[in-house]
Legacy VTK file of the C-alpha trace (Angstrom):
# vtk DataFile Version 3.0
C-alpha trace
ASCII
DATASET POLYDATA
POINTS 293 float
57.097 12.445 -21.998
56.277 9.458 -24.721
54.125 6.608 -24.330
56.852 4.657 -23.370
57.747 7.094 -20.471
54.486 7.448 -19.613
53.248 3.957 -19.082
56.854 3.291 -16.830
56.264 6.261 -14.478
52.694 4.816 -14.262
53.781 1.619 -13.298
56.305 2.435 -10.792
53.698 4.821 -9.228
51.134 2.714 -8.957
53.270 -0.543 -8.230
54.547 1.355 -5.217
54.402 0.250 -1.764
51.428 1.365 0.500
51.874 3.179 4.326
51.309 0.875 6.888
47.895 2.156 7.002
47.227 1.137 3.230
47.579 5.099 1.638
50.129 6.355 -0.646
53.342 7.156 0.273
53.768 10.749 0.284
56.846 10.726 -1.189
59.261 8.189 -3.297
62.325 7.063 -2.648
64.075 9.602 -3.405
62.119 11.977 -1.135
60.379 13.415 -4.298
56.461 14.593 -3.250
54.206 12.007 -4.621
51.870 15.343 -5.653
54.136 17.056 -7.806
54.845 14.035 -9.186
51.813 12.818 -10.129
50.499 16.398 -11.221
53.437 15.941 -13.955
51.051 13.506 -16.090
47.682 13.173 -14.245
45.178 15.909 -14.202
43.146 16.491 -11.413
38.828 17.238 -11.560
36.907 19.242 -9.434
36.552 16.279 -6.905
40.213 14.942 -6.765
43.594 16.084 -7.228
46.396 14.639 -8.871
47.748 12.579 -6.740
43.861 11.226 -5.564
43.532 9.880 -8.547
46.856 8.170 -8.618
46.180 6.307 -5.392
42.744 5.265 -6.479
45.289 3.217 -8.340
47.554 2.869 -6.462
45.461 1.091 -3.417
43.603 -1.058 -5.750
46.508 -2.567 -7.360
47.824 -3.311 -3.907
44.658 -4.480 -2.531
44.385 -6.463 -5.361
47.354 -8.525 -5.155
46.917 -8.904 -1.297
43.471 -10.443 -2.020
44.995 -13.111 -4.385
47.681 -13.879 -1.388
44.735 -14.350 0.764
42.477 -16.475 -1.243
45.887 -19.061 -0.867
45.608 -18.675 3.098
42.518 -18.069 4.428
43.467 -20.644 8.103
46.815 -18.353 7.872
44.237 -14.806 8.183
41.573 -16.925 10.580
44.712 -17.478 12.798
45.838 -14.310 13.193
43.221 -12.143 12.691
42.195 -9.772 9.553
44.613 -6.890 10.756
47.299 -8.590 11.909
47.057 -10.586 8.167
46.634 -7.495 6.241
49.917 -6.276 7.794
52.024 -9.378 7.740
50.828 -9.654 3.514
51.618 -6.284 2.935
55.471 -7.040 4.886
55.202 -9.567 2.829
54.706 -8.473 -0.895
56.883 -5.560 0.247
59.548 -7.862 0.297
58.493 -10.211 -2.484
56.847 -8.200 -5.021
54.693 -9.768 -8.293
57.582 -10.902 -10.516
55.619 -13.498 -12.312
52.746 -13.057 -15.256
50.537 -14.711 -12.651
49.267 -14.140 -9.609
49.367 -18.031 -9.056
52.641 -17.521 -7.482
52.707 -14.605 -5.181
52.247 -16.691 -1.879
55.086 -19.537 -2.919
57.531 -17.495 -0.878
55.310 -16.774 2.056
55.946 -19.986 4.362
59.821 -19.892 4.147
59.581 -16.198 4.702
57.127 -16.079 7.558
60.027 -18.084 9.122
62.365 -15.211 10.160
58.985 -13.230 11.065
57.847 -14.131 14.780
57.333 -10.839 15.298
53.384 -10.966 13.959
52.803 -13.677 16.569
55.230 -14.644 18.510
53.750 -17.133 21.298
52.338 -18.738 17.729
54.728 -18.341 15.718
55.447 -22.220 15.213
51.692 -22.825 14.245
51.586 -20.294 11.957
54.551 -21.838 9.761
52.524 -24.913 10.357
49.483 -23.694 8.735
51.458 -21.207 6.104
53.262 -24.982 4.918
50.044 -26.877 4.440
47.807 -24.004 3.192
51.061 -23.648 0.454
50.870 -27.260 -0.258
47.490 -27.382 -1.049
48.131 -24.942 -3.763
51.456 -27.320 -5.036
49.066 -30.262 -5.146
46.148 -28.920 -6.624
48.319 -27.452 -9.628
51.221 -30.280 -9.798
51.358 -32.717 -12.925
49.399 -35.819 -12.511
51.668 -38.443 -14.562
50.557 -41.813 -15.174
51.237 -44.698 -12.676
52.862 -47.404 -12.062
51.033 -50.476 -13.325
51.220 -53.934 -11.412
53.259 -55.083 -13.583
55.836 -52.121 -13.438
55.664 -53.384 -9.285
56.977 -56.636 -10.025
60.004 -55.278 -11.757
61.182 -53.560 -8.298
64.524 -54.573 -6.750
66.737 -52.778 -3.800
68.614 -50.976 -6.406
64.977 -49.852 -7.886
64.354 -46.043 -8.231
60.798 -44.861 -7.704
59.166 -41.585 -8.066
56.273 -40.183 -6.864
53.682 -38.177 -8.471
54.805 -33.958 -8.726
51.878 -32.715 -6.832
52.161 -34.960 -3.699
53.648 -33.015 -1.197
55.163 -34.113 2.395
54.858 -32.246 5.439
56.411 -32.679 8.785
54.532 -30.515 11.387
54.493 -29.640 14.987
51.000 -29.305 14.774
47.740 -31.053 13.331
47.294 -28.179 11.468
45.334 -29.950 9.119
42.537 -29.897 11.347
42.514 -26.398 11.684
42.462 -25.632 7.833
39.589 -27.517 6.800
37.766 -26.280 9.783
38.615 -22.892 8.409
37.188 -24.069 5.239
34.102 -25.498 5.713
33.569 -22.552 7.747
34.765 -19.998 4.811
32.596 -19.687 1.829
34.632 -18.772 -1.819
33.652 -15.588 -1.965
34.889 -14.877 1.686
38.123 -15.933 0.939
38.465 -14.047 -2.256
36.741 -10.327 -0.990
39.789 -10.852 1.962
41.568 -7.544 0.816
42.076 -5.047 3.853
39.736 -2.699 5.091
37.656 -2.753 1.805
36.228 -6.092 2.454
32.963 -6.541 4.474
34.122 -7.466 7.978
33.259 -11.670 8.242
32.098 -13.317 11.042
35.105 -15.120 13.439
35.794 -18.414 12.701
35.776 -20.520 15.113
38.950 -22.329 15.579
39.969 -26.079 17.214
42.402 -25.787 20.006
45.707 -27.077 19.029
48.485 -28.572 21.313
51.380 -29.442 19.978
51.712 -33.431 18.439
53.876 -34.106 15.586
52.119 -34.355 12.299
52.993 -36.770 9.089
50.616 -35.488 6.189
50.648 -36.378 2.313
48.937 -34.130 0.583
47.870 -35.276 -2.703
45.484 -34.434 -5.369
42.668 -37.766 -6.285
40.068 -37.000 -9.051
40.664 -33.681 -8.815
40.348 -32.674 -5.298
42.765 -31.935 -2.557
42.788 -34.309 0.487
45.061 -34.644 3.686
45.981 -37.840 4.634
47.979 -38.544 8.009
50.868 -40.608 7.740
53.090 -42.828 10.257
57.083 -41.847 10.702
58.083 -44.766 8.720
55.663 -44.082 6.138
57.265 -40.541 5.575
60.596 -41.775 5.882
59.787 -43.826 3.260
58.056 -41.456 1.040
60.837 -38.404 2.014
63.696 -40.768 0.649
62.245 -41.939 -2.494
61.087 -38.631 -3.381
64.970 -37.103 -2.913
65.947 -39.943 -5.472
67.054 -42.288 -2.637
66.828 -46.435 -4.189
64.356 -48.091 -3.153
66.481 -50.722 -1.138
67.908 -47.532 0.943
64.839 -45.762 1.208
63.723 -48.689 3.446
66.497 -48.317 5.188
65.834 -45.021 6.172
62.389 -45.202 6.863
62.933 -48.251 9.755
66.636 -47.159 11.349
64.721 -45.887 14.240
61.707 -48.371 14.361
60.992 -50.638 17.362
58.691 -52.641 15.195
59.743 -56.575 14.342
60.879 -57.815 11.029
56.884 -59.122 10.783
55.892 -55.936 11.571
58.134 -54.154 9.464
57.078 -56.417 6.472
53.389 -55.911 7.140
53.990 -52.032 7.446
55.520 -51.964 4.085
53.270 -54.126 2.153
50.474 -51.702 3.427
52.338 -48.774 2.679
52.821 -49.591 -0.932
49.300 -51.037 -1.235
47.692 -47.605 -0.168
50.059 -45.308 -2.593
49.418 -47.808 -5.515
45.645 -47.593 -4.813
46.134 -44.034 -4.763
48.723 -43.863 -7.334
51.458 -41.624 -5.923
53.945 -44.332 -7.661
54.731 -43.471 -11.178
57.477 -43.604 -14.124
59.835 -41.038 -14.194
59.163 -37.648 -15.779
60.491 -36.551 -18.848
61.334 -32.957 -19.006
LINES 1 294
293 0 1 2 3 4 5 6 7 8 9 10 11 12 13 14 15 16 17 18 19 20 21 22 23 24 25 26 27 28 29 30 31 32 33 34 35 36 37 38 39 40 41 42 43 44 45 46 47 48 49 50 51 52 53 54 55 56 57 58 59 60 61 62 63 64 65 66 67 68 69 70 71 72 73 74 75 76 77 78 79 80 81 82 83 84 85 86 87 88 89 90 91 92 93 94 95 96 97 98 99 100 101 102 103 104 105 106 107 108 109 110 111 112 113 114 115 116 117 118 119 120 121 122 123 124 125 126 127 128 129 130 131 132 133 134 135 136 137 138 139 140 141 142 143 144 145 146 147 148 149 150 151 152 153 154 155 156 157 158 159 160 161 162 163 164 165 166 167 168 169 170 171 172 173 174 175 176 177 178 179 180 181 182 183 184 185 186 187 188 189 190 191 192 193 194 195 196 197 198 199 200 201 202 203 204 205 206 207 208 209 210 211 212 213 214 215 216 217 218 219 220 221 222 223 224 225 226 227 228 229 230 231 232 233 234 235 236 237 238 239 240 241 242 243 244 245 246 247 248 249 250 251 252 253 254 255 256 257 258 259 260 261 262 263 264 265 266 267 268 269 270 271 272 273 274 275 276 277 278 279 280 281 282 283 284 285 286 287 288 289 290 291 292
């Protein structure tokens, strides 16, 4: 065996799927015996054998990339509870292994997963998407560009055929739930290094968090980033209409459209809702120029 061959069957071994219990499998895919494999390049000491030593390796790797899920959804873990979490991340990654030279990105496909998954809680299953979305979000908006905006004098340029974009790391949510609530609950409640120890039975077992009771109420949120910090802001229909359209690449004249089809409000109303609408995201400035790629 060369280097070459060597550092592949290492990485296959080690990058292998855990038991539902977090050991090594006993055997690969192919029904080969994990020992005799790993006695093929691995020597064992008078404390552990061959294939010890390879899932010394073997669990870490795992537990490490199950603790950087976690650190992205610590509500999504206080929710469900640390075993139940364990299992659903290690589902999870089973099905969406690392493919990226980051860890950064492990949870992106987590939410739209967790979708086909009641099974881990089903009489909660629609607040857990809730909270998977938002915890997800955070992460988009915390790492999205932050382009310039507009200026007032790029405002008084806009016309119904006007397109306007919005910033890359605000991100819309429409939820059955006021999740958002729940998740900063969970964090004011979870210190850092709670959230980043979170790696199955290894960790030291953290006190409950106590959780708001949630009934279900339909949620608007904008989730932006503002001198560098993550905040939730709740948002009327209209306003996400508004927001939802522009940022598909709807005009501006349309977009308006949308957002009021379904509104009982007046034509004063309407007015007044806009003007504050566009007052808050300049002040906050979602609004900017398009992005050259």
């Amino acid at each position: 065996m060369n280097l070459l061959e060597l550092q592949r069957r290492m990485a296959e071994d080690v990058t292998r799927p855990l038991t539902p219990d977090f050991q090594m499998q006993p055997s690969t895919a192919d029904g080969r015996p994990t020992q005799d494999l790993a006695s093929t390049y691995i020597k064992p000491n008078d404390r552990l054998s061959s294939f010890d030593r390879l899932e010394i390796y073997n669990r870490q790797y795992w537990f490490r990339v199950i603790g950087a899920v976690s650190e992205d959804f610590p509500a999504l873990a206080a929710v469900l509870g640390a075993k139940k979490f364990d299992s659903m991340v290690l589902a999870y990654l089973r099905e969406n292994p690392s493919t990226s030279f980051t860890l950064r990105n492990l949870g992106s496909r987590l939410p739209k997963w967790l979708e086909s998954r009641p099974d881990f809680s089903p009489r909660r299953h629609a607040l857990l998407l809730d909270v998977a979305r938002l915890e997800w979000a955070y992460v988009e908006a915390f790492d999205g560009a932050d382009l310039p905006p507009l200026t007032a004098a790029d405002f008084g340029d806009l016309g119904a055929a006007s397109s306007l974009f919005l910033q890359p790391h605000l991100q819309l949510l429409d939820l059955r739930y006021p999740v958002d609530e729940l998740v900063l609950a969970v964090h004011r409640q979870t210190a850092p290094s709670d959230i980043m120890s979170n790696a199955v039975t290894e960790r030291k077992q953290a006190k409950r968090t106590r959780l708001p009771a949630m009934r279900r109420s339909q949620t608007h949120l904008a989730v932006h980033r503002y001198d560098n910090s993550v905040y939730y802001r709740r948002i009327d229909p209209e306003a996400f209409g508004l927001l939802s359209a522009l940022q598909s690449g709807t005009l501006l004249g349309q977009a308006l459209e949308i957002a009021f089809s379904k509104s009982t409000l007046s034509p004063e109303q309407q007015a007044a809702k806009i003007q504050e609408y566009f007052a808050h995201a300049a002040e906050l400035g979602w609004f900017c120029k398009r992005h050259q790629v």
